[in-house]
TIVO-2410 file (N, C-alpha, C; in nm, 3 decimals):
# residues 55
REC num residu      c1      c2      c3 atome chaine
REC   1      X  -1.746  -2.803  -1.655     N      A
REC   1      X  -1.619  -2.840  -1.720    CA      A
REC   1      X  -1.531  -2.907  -1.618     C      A
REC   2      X  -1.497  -2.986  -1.670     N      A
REC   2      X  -1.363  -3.078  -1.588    CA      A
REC   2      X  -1.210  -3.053  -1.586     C      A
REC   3      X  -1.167  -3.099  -1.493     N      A
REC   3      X  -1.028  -3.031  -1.518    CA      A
REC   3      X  -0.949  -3.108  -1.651     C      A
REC   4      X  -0.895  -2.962  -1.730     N      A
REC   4      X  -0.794  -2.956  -1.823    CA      A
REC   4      X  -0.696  -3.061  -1.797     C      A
REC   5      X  -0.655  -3.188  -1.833     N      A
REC   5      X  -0.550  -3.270  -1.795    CA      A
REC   5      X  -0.447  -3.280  -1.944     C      A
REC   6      X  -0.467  -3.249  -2.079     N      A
REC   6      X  -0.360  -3.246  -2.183    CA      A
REC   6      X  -0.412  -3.115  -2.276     C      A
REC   7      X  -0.268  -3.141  -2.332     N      A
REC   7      X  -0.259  -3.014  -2.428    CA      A
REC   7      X  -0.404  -3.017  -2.532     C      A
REC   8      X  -0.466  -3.117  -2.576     N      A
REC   8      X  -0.588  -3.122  -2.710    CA      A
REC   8      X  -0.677  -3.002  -2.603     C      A
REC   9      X  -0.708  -3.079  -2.488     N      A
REC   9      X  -0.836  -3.034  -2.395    CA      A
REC   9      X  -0.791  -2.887  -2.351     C      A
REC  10      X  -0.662  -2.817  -2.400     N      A
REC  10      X  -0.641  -2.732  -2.311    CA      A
REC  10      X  -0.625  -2.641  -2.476     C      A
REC  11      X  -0.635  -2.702  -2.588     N      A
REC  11      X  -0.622  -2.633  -2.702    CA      A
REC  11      X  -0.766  -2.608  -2.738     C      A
REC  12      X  -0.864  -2.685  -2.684     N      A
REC  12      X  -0.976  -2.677  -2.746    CA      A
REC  12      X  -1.040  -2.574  -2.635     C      A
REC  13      X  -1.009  -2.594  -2.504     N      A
REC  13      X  -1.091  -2.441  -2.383    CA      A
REC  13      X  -1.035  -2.338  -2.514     C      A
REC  14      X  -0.901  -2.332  -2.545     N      A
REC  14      X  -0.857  -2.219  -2.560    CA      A
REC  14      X  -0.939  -2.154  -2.698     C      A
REC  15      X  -0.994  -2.246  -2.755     N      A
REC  15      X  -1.071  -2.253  -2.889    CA      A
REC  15      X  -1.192  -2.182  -2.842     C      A
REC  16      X  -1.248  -2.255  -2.764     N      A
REC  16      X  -1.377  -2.213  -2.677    CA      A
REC  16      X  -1.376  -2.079  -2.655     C      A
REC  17      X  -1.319  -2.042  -2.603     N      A
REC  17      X  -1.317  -1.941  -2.512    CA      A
REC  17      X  -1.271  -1.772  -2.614     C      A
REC  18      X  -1.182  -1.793  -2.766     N      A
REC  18      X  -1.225  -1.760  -2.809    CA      A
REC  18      X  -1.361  -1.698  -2.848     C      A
REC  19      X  -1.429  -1.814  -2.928     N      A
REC  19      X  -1.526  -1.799  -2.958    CA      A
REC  19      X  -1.650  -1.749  -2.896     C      A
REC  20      X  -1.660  -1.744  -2.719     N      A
REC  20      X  -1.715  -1.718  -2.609    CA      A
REC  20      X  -1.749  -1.577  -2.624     C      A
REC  21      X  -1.564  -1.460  -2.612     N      A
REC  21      X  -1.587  -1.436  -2.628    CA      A
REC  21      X  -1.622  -1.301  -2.746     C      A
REC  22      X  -1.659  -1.351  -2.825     N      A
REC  22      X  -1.704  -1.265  -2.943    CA      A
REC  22      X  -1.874  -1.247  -2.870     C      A
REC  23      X  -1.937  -1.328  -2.826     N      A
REC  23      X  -2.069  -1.305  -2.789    CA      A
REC  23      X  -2.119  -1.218  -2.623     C      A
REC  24      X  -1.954  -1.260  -2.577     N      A
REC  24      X  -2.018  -1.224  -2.393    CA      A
REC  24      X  -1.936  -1.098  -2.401     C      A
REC  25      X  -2.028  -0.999  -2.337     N      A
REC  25      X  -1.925  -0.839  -2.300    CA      A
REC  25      X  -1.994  -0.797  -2.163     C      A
REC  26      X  -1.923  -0.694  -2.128     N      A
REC  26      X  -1.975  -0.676  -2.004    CA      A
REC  26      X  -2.113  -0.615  -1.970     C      A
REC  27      X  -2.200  -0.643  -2.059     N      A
REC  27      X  -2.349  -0.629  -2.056    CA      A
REC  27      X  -2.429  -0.755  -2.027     C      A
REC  28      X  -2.327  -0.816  -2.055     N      A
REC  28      X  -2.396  -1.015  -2.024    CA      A
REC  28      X  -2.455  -1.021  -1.884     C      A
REC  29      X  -2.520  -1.088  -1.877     N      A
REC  29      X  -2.563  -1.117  -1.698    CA      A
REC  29      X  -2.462  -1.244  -1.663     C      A
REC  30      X  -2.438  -1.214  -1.538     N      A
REC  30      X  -2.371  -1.343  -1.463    CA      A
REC  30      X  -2.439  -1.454  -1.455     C      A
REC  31      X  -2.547  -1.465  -1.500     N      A
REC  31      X  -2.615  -1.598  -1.462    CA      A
REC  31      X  -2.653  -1.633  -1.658     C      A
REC  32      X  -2.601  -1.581  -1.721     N      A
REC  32      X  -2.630  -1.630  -1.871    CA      A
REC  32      X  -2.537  -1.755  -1.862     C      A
REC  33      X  -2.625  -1.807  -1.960     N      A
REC  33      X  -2.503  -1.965  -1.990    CA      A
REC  33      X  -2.371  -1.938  -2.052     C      A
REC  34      X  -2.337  -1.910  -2.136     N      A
REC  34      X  -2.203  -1.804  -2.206    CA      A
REC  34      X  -2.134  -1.750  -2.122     C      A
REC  35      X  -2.196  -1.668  -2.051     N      A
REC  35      X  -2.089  -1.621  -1.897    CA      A
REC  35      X  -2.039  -1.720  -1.832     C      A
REC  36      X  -2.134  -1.823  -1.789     N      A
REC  36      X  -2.089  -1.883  -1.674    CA      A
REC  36      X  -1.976  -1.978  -1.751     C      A
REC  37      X  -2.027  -2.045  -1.900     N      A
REC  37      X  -1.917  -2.129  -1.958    CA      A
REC  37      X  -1.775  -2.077  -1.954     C      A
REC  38      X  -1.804  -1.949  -2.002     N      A
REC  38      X  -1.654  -1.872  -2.028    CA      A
REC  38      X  -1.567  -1.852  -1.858     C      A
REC  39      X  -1.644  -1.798  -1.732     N      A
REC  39      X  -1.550  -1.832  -1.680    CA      A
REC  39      X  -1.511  -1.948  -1.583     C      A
REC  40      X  -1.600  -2.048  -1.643     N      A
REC  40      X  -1.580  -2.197  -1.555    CA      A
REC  40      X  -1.433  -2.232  -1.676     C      A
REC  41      X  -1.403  -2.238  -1.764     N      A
REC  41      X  -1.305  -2.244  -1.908    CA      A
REC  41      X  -1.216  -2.090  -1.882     C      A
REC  42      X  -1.257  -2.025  -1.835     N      A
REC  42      X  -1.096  -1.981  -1.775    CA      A
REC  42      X  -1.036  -2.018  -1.660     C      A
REC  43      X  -1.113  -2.038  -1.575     N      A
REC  43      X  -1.024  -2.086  -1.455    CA      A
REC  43      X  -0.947  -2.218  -1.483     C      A
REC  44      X  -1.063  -2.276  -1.565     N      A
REC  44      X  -1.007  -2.407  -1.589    CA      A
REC  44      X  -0.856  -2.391  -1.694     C      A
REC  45      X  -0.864  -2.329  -1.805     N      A
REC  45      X  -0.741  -2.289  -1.799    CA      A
REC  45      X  -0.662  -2.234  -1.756     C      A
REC  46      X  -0.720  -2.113  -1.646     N      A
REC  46      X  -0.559  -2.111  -1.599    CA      A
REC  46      X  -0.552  -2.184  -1.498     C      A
REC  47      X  -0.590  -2.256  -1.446     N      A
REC  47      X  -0.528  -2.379  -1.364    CA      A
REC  47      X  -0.430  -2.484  -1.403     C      A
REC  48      X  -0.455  -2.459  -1.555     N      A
REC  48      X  -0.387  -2.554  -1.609    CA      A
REC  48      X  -0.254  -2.522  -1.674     C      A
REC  49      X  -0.277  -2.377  -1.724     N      A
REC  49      X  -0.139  -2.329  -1.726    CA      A
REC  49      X  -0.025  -2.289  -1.603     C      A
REC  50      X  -0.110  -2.260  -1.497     N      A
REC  50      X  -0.057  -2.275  -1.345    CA      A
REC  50      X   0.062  -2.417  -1.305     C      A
REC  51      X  -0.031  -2.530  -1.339     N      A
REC  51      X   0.013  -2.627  -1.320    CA      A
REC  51      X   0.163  -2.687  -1.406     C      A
REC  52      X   0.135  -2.629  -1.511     N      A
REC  52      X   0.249  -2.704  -1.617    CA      A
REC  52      X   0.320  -2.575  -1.659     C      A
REC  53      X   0.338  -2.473  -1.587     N      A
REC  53      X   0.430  -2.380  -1.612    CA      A
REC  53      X   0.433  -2.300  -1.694     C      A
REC  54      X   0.317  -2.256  -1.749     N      A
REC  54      X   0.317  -2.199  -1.872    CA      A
REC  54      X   0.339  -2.037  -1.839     C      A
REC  55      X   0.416  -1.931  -1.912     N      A
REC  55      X   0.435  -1.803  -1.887    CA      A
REC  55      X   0.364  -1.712  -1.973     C      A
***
């Protein structure tokens, strides 16, 4: 994932990541694809809420 640069891309991680997770719990392995999506799409959001101030 690339960095979050507008609100669509930062509405749709947030969509994502939802949906993530309903499937990933802490039985997932770190190396599943679902894991790794979900937290490459959180950092990526919160970097992005970092950036533009969000509380």
């Amino acid at each position: 994932m690339s960095k979050i640069t507008n609100i669509e891309q930062y509405e749709k991680s947030l969509s994502r990541i939802n949906e993530l997770l309903k499937i990933v719990d802490n039985d997932t392995p770190r190396s599943d694809k679902n894991f790794v999506e979900l937290e490459m799409l959180s950092k990526s959001v919160a970097e992005y809420e970092t950036a533009n101030n969000f509380s």
